[in-house]
RODO-2510 file (C-alpha; in nm, 4 decimals, decimal comma):
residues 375
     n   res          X          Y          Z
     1     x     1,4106    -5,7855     3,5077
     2     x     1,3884    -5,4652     3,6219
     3     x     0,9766    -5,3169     3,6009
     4     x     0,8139    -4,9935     3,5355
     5     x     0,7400    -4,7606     3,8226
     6     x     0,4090    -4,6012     3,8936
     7     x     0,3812    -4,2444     3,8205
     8     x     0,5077    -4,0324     4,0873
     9     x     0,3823    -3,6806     4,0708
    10     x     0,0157    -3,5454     4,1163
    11     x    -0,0954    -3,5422     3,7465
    12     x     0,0486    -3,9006     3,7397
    13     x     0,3272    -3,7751     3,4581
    14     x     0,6873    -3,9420     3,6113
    15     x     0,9113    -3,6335     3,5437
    16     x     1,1699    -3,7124     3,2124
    17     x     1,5130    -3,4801     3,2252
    18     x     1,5496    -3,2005     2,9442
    19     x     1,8880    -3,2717     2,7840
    20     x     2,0103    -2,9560     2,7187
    21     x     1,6735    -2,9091     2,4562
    22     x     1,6631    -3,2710     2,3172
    23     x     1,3782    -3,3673     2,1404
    24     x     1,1583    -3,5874     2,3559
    25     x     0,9447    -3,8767     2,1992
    26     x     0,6748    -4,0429     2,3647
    27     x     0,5933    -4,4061     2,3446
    28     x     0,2094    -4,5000     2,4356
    29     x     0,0330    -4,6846     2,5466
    30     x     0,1255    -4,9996     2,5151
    31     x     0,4309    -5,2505     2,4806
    32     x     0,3719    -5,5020     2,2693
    33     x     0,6237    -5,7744     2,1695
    34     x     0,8720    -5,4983     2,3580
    35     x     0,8819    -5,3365     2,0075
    36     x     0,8322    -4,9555     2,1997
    37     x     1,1211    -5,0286     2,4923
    38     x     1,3444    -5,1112     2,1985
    39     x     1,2736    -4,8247     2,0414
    40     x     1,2601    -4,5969     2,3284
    41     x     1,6237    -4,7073     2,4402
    42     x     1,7471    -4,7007     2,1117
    43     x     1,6303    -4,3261     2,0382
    44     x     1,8106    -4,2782     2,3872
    45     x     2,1144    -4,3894     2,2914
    46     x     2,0744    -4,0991     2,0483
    47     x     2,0791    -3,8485     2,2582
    48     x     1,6650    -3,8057     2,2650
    49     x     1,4716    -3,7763     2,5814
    50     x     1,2841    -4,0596     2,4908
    51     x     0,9612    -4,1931     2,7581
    52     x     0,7701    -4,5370     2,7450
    53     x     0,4251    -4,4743     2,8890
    54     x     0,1805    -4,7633     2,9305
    55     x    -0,2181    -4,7928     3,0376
    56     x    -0,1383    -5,1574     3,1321
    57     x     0,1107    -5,3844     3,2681
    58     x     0,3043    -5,5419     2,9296
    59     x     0,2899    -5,9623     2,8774
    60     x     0,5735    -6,1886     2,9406
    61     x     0,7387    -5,9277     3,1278
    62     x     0,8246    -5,6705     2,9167
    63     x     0,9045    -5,3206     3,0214
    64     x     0,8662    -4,9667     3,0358
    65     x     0,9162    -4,6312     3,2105
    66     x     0,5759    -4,5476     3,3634
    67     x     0,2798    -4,7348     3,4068
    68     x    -0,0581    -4,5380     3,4479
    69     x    -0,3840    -4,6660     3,5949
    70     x    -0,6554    -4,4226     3,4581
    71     x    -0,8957    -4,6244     3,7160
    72     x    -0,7800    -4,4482     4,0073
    73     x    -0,7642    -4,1361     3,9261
    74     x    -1,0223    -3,8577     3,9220
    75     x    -1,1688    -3,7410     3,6060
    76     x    -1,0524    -3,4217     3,6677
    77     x    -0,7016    -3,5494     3,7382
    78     x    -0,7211    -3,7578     3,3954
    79     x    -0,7960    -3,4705     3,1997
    80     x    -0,4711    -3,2728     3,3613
    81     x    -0,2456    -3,5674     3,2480
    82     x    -0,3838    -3,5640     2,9652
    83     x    -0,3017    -3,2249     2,9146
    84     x     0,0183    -3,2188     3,0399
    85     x     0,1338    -3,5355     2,7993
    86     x    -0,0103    -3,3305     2,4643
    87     x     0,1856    -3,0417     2,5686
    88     x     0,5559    -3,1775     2,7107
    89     x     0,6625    -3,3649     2,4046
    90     x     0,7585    -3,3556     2,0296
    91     x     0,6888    -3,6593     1,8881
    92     x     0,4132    -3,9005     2,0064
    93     x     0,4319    -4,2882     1,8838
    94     x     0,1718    -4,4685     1,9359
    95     x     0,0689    -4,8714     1,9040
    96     x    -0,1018    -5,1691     1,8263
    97     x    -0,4182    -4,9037     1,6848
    98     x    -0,3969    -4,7129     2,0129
    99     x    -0,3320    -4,3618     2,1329
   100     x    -0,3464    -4,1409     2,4610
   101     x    -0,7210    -4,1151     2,4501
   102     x    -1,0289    -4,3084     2,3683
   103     x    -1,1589    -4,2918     1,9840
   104     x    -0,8156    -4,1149     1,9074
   105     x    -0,9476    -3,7824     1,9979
   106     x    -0,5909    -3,6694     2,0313
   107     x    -0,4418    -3,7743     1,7183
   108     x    -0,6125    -3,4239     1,5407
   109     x    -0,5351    -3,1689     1,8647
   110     x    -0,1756    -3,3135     1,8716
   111     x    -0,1959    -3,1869     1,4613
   112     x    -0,2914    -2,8341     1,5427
   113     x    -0,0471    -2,8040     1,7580
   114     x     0,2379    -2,9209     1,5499
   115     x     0,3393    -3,2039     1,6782
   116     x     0,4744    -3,5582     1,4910
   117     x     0,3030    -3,8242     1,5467
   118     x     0,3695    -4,1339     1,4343
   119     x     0,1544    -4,5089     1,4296
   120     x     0,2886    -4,8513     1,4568
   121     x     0,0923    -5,1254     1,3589
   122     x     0,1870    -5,4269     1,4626
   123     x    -0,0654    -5,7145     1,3219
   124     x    -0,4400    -5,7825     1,4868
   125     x    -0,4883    -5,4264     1,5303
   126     x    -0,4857    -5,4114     1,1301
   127     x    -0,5411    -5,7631     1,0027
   128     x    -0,8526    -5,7991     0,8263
   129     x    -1,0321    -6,1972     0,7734
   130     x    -0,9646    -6,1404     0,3768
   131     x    -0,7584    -5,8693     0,1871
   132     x    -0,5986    -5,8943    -0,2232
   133     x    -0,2718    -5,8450    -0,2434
   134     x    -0,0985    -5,6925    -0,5610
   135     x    -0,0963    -5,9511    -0,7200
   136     x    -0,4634    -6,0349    -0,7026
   137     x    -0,4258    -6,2839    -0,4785
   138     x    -0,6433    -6,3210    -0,1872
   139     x    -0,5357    -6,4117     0,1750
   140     x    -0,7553    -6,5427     0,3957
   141     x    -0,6460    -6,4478     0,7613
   142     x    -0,9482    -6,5112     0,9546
   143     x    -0,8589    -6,9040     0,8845
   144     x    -0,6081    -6,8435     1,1619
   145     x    -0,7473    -6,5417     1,3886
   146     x    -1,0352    -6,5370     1,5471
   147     x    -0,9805    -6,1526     1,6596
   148     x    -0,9409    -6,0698     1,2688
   149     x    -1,2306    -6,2793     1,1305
   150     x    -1,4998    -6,1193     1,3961
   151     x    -1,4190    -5,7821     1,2325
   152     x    -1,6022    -5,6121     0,9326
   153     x    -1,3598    -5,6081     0,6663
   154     x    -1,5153    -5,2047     0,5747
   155     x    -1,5086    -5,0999     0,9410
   156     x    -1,1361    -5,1666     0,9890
   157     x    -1,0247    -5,0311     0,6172
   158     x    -1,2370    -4,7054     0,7011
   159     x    -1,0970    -4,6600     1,0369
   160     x    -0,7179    -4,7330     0,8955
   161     x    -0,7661    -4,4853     0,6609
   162     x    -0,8576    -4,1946     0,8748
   163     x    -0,5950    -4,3286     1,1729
   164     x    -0,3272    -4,2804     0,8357
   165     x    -0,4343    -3,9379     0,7424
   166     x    -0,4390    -3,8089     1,0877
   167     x    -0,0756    -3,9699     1,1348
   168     x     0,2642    -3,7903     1,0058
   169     x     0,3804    -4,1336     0,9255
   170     x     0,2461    -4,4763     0,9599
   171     x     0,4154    -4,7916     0,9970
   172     x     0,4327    -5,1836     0,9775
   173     x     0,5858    -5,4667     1,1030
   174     x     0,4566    -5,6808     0,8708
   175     x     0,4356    -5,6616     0,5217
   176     x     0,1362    -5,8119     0,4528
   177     x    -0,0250    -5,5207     0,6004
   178     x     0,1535    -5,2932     0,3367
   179     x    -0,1695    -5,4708     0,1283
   180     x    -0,3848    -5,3337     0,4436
   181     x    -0,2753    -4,9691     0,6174
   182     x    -0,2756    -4,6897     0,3561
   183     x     0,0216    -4,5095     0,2731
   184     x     0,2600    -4,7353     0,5518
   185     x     0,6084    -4,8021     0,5798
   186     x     0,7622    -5,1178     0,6884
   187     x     0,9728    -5,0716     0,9776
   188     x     1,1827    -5,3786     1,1323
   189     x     1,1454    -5,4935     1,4635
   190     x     1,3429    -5,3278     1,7359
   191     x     1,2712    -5,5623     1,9941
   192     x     1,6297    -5,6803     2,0197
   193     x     1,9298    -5,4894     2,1505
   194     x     2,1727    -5,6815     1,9631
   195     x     2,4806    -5,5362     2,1252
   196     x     2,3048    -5,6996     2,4436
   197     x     2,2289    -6,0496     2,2904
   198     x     2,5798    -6,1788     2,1615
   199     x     2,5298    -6,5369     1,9739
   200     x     2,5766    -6,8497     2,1839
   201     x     2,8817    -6,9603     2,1389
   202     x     2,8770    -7,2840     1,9057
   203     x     2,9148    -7,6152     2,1337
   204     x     2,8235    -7,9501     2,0631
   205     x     2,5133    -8,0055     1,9354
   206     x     2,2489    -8,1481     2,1847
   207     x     2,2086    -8,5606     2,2263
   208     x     1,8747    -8,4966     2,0046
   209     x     1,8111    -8,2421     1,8079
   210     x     1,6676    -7,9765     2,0201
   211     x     1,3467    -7,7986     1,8314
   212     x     1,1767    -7,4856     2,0330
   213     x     0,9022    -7,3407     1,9629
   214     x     0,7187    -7,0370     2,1356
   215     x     0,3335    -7,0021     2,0376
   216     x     0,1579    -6,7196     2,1611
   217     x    -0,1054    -6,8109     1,9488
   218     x    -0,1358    -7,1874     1,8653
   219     x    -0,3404    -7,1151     1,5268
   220     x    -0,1504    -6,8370     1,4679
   221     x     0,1675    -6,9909     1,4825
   222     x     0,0760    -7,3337     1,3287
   223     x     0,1730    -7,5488     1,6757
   224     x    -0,0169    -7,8470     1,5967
   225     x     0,1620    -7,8782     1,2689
   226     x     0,4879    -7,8304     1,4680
   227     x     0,3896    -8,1295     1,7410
   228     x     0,2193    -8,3873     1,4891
   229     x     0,5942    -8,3578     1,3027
   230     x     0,8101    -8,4150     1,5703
   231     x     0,6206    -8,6929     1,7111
   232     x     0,6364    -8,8478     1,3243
   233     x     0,9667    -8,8075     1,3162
   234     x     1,0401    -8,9519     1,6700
   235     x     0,8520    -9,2413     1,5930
   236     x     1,0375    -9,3165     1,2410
   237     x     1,3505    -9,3339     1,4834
   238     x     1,4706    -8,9603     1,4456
   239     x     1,6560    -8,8089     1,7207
   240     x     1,4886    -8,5007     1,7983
   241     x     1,2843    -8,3243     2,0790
   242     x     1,0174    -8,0160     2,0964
   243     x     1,0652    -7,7644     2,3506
   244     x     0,7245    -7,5834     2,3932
   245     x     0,7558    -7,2937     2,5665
   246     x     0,3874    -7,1433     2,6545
   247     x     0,3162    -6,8521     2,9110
   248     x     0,6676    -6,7709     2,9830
   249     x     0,8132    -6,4171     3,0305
   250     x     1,0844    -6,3154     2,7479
   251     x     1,3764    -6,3987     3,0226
   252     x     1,3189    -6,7305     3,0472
   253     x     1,2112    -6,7739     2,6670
   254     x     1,5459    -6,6642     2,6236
   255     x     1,7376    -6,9078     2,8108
   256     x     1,5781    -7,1886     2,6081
   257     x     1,6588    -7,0578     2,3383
   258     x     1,9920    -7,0542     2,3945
   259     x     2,0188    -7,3883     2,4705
   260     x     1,8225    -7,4603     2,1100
   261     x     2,0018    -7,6288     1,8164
   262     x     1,6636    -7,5012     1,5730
   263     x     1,4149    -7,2790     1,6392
   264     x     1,0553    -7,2698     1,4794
   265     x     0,8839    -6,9257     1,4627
   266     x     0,5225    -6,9895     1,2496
   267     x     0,3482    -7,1817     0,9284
   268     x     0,0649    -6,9724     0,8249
   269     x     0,1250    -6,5821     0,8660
   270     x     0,3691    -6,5731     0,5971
   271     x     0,6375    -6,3042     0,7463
   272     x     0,8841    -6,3507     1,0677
   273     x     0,8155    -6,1955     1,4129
   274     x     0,9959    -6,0521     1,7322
   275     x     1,0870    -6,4428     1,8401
   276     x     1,2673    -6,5344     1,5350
   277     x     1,4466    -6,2388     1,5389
   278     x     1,5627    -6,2878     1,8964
   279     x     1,6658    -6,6600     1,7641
   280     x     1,8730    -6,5432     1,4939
   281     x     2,0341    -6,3011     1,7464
   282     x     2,1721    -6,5781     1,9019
   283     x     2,3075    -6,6972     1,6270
   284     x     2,0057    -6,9714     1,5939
   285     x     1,8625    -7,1750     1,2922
   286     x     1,5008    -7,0631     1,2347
   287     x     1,2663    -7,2541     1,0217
   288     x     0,9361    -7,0083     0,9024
   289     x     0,6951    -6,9746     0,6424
   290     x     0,7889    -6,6823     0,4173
   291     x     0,5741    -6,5865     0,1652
   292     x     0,7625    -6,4729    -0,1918
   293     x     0,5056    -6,2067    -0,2251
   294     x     0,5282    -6,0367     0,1017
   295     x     0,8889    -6,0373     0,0477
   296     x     0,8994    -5,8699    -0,2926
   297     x     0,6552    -5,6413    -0,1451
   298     x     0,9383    -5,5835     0,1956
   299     x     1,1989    -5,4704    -0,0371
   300     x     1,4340    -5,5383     0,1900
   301     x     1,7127    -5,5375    -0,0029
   302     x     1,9129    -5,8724     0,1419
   303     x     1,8489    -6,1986     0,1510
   304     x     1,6617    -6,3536     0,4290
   305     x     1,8623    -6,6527     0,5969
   306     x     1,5729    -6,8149     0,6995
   307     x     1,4971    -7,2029     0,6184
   308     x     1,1557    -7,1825     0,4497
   309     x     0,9315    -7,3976     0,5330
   310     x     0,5034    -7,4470     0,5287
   311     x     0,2548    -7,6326     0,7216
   312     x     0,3499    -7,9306     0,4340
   313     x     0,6859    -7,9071     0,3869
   314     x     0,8094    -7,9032     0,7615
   315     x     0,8365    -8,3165     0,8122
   316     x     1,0944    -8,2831     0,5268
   317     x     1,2562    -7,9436     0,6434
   318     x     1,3551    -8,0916     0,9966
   319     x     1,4272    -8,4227     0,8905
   320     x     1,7058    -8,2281     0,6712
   321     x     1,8476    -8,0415     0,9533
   322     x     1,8488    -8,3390     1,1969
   323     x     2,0290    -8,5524     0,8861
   324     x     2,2691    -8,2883     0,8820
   325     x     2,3906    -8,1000     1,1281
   326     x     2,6976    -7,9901     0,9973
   327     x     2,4626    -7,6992     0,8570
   328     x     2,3208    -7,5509     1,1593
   329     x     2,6607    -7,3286     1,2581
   330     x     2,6497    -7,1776     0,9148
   331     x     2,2386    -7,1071     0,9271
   332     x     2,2719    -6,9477     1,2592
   333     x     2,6356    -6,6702     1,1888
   334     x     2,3726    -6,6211     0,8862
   335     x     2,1182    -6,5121     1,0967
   336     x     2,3080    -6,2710     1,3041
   337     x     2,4677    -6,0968     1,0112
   338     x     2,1170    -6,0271     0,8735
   339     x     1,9919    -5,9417     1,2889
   340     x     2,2837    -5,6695     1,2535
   341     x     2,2290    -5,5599     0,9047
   342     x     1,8479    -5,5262     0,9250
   343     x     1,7265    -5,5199     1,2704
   344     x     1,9461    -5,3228     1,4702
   345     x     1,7155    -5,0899     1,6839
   346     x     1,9415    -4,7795     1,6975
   347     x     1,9616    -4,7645     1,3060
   348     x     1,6229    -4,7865     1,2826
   349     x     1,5800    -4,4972     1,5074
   350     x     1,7980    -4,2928     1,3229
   351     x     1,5733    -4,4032     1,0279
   352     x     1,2614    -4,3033     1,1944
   353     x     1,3872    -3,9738     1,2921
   354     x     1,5058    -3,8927     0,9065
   355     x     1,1467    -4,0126     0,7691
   356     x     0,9932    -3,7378     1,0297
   357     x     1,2614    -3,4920     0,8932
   358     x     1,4612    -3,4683     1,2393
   359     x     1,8216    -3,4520     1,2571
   360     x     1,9642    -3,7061     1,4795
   361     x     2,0087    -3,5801     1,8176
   362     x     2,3858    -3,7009     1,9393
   363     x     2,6302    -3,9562     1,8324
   364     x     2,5496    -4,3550     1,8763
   365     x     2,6094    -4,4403     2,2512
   366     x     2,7053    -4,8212     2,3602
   367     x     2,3725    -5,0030     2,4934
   368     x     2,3905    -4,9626     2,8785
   369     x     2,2752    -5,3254     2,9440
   370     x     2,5259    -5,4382     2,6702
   371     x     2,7149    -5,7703     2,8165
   372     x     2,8300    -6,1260     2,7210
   373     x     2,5451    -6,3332     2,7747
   374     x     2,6471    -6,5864     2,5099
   375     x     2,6304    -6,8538     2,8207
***
């Protein structure tokens, strides 16, 4: 996979190419879940001058444009980047509660000088341990999250509030922070370039059902669940296996899923993430908890071909599958029709850039890495 390059000039600012007076969007400063490189090639397809920035080296091998190490430079030398980024672009999106300098001191100078900027939050960096929903319910996060529960539920809602007023527009990727982040938007991932990812071809299902199953979190995600069930089911006779894939950059995360017959995503959030959208990509089965609330509340307007399950139900939801595998070609074309209805990253550009009141910069491009990698 091809990686970011250090900044090249004195200020540290790698120079981006003015398209004949395209708008130019900055992504900063970080990458998570490659939500911002989606993004960022997706707005390029579009015809914007588009620029992934980053403070730090992404996980599992995700990318970017420019990667800048504020710990060797100068502070005079900071402050001139600094500069320089406030002033070159239009729009500035930033993530995961972060921005281009500490306490978001830029967010309000980047306002006074007319500039968009927009805010992506993207789940711990808005989670709170408890929160109501609109129902009245309450859901009780910090069960799961360590990160979340350490944080006083006041501090975060008073800092989300002031991050959302100082913001053009604010989005989510989740919609149980709709219940959480004032005034936000849900906005689908972009993590995939779907023209890139073609489904796996359909072959013969594996000897035993194949079952992966990528934890980044174990609590998060509900993994002990996941490994008490298949070895239940393997003992009762059941032909199935768990592929656990932990620490792995998104390459090879990909090329076990391809060779998946079902994939499980998590048991205890209650919404999808970047993983089970790259399943259904590939045309995979994907078993996840989806809470009836938080979809309401998503409003997403289609169905969700997902096979719900919970932390309880899941011995009976993969003995099903593995009884029937007839099924699983059906649940995974499902999948990529709703990938390609709902998640395709250059529509949600276009989306973006209509919410921020910007006409769409150039006709739709074909994805420069698209290829056949169906295997």
């Amino acid at each position: 996979m091809p990686k970011g390059t250090r900044a090249s000039s004195v200020w540290g600012i790698q120079p981006t190419v003015k398209r004949g007076g395209a708008l130019r969007i900055l992504h900063a400063p970080l990458n998570v879940a490659g939500q911002a490189w989606g993004l960022s090639r997706a707005e390029r397809r579009l015809g914007v001058d588009s620029h992934l920035l980053v403070y730090e080296i992404p996980r599992f091998g995700y990318q970017y444009d420019q990667l800048v190490d504020k710990t060797a430079m100068s502070r005079r030398t900071r402050w001139m980047m600094w500069l320089k980024l406030l002033l070159h672009y239009d729009v500035y999106h930033f993530y995961f509660g972060r921005s281009l300098l500490r306490y978001h001191l830029d967010l309000p100078l980047l306002r006074l000088l007319g500039k968009k900027v927009v805010l992506t939050f993207q789940g711990c960096d808005a989670r709170v341990a408890r929160f109501q929903t609109g129902s009245g319910r309450w859901i009780d996060h910090g069960q799961y999250c360590s990160v979340c529960a350490a944080r006083p539920v006041w501090r975060r809602r008073f800092a989300l509030g002031l991050l959302a007023r100082l913001a053009t527009i604010t989005y989510v990727l989740n919609p149980d922070l709709l219940f959480i982040v004032p005034r936000a938007r849900l906005l689908p991932y972009t993590s995939v370039d779907i023209e890139a990812m073609r489904p796996v071809a359909r072959r013969e299902m594996n000897e035993r059902l194949r079952v992966v199953h990528a934890p980044t979190n174990r609590r998060i995600k509900g993994t002990e669940v996941v490994v008490e069930t298949i070895n239940r089911l393997r003992e009762e006779g059941v032909s199935i296996e768990l592929v656990l894939l932990e620490g792995m950059d998104s390459d090879h995360v990909r090329t076990w899923l391809r060779l998946a017959d079902v994939v499980v995503d998590q048991l205890n959030i209650g919404w999808y993430g970047g993983f089970a959208v790259e399943a259904m990509a590939l045309a995979k089965p994907t078993v996840c908890f989806i809470d009836a609330e938080f979809t309401e509340r998503a409003a997403i307007g289609i169905d969700i071909p997902i096979v719900r399950s919970t932390r309880d139900s899941l011995y009976e939801t993969l003995k099903e599958l593995a009884a029937a595998p007839e099924q699983l070609a059906e649940l995974g074309e499902a999948g990529r029709r709703y990938v390609e209805a709902v998640h395709d990253p250059v529509e949600i550009a276009q989306r973006i850039l209509r919410d921020l009141g910007l006409a769409t910069a150039g006709r739709r491009q074909r994805s420069p890495s698209a290829r056949d990698v169906s295997g």
